[in-house]
VEXVO-768835 format. One line per 8 residues: for each residue x, y, z of C-alpha. Coordinates in steps of 0.2 Angstrom, whole numbers, plus 5000, padded with zeros to 4 digits. Layout:
BEGIN
X Y Z | ... $
This chain:
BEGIN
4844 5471 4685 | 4853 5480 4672 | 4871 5474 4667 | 4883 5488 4661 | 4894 5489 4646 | 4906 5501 4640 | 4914 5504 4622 | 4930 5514 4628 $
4930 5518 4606 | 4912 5525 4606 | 4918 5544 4608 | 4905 5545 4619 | 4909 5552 4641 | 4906 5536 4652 | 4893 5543 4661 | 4884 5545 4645 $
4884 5528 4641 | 4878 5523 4657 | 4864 5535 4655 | 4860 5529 4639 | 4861 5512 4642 | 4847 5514 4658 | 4835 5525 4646 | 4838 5510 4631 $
4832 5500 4648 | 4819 5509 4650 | 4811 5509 4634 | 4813 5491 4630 | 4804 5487 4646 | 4818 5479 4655 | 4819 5493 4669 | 4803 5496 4677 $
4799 5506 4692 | 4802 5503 4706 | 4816 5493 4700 | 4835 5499 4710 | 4848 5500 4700 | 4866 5493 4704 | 4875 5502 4718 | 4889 5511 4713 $
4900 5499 4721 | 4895 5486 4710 | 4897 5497 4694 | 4913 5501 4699 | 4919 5484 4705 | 4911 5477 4687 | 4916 5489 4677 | 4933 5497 4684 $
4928 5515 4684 | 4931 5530 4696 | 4915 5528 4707 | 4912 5549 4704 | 4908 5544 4684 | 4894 5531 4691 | 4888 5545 4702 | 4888 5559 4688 $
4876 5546 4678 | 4864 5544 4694 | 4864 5561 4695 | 4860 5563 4677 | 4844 5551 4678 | 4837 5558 4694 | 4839 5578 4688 | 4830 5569 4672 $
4817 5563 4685 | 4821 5544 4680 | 4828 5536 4694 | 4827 5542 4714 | 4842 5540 4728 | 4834 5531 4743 | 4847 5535 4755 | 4854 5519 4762 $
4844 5510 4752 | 4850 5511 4732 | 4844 5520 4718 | 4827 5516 4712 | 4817 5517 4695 | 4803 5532 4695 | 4796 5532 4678 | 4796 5520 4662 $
4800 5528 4643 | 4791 5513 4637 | 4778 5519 4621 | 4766 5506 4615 | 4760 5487 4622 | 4772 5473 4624 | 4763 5464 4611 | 4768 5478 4598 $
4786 5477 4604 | 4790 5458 4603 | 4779 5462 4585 | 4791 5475 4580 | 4806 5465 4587 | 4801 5450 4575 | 4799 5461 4559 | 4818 5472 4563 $
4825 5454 4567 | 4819 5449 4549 | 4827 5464 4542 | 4846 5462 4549 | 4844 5445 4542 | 4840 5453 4525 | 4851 5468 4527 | 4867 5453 4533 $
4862 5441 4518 | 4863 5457 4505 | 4880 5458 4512 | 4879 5476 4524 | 4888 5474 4541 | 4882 5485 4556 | 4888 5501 4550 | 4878 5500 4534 $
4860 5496 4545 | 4866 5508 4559 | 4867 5524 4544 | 4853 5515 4533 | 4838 5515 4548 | 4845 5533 4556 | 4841 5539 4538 | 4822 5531 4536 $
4821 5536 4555 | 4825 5556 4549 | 4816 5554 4534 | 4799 5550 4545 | 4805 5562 4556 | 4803 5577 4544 | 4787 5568 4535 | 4780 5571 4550 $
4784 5588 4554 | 4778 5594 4537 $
């Protein structure tokens, strides 16, 4: 089950980083379908939030066709944003894990990787449209 975390400096709403956090879920493989997610109660309880921002983020998912309310029952996992096999992920997890010890040893800190990847990430972005 997924464990929520909030960065209160983000900029970013609260529901939105709920949201975000389930789809990083998602496409990391660690949600699955048919997996429920936690009840608002326990988001609330772990979390310390007004139970109508959990609510706003399960709303969010299920218009997004991600997640379905069973009532009475929870809310459930409907679809996976998972792209390529297991094998390539844990391959590709190796490789970026050898680079952040690359990037920390050549001295950049979080920030510097963060802006350095977004950057090769647009850069392939507008290769491919061109």
């Amino acid at each position: 089950m997924i464990k929520f975390r909030l960065d209160p400096g983000s900029g970013v709403a609260t529901y939105l980083q709920l949201v975000h956090q389930v789809k990083h879920a998602l496409r990391l493989g660690e949600l699955m379908p048919g997996d429920q997610l936690p009840t608002i109660k326990e988001v609330v309880g772990d979390l310390a939030i007004n139970p109508n921002t959990v609510a706003k983020a399960y709303r969010e998912l299920e218009r997004e066709g991600l997640v379905a309310g069973r009532p009475g029952q929870g809310t459930f996992v409907q679809l996976s944003l998972r792209g390529g096999s297991t094998a390539d992920h844990a391959r590709f997890r190796r490789d970026l894990a050898q680079w952040v010890r690359a990037c920390r040893a050549a001295g950049l800190g979080q920030g510097d990787m963060e802006a350095l990847f977004a950057s090769v990430l647009a850069d392939s972005s507008q290769q491919e449209i061109a």
